[in-house]
C-alpha positions as CSV (number, residue, x, y, z in Angstrom):
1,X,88.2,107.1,88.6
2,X,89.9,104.6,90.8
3,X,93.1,104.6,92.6
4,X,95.4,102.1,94.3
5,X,98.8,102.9,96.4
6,X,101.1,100.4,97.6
7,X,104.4,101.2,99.5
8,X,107.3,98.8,97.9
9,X,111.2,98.2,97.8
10,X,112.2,98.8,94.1
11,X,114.0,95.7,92.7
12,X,118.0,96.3,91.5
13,X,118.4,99.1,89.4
14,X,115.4,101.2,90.3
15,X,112.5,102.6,88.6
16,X,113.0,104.6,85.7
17,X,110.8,107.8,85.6
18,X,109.8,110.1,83.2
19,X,111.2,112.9,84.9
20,X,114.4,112.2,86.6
21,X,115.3,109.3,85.9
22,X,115.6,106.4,88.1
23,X,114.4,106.3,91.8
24,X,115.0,103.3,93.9
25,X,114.5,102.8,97.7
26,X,110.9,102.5,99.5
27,X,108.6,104.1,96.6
28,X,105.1,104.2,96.8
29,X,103.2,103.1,93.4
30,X,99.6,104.9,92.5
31,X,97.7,103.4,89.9
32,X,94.5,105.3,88.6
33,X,91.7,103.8,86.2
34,X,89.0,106.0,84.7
35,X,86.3,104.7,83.3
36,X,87.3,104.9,80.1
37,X,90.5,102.4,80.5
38,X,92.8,105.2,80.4
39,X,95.5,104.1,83.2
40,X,97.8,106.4,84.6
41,X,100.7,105.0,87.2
42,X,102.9,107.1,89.1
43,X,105.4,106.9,92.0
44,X,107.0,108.6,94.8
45,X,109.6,107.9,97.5
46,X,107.8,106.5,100.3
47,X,105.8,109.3,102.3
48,X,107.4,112.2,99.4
49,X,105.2,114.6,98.6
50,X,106.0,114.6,94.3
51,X,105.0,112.1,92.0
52,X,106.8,111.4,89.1
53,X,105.2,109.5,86.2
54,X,106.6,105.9,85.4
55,X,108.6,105.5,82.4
56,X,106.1,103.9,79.1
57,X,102.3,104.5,78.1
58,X,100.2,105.6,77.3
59,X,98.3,102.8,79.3
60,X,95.4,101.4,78.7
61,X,92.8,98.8,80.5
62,X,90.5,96.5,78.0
63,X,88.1,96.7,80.6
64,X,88.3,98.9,83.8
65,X,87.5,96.5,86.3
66,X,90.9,94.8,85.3
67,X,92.4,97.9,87.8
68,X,92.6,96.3,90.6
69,X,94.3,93.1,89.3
70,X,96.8,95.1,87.0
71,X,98.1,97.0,89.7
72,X,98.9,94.0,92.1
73,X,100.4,92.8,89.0
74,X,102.9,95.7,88.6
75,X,103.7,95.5,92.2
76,X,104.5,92.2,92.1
77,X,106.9,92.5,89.2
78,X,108.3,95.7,91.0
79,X,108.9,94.1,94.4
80,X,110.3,90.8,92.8
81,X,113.1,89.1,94.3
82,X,116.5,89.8,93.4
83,X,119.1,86.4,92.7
């Protein structure tokens, strides 16, 4: 399996969460790929010890070397600018 973390700001309105609900502030995204294309992502507060699992899924890459490139993509879209 492969992982990926990157700290971010969460855009307006948050993240919405699995467990409680939305988080926003400085979260910290995981991605993790196994070999099989199953994707899990998760996030945290920045430097939090729980994870909560992001709202959606199952996920699922076509091809597990798409990982890296599907995480930056999610960040991206997280951390976009707000009008």
């Amino acid at each position: 399996m492969s992982d990926r973390y990157t700290v971010f700001t969460a855009p307006r309105g948050g993240v919405m969460t699995r467990e409680v609900g939305v988080i926003t502030g400085e979260l910290e995204l995981h991605t993790g790929a196994a070999e099989d294309g199953t994707l899990t992502m998760r996030i945290r507060y920045a430097g939090a010890a729980e994870w909560y699992t992001v709202d959606g899924g199952p996920y699922r890459l076509h091809d597990p070397r798409d990982h890296e490139v599907l995480h930056e993509i999610v960040v991206n879209l997280l951390h976009r600018p707000q009008p």
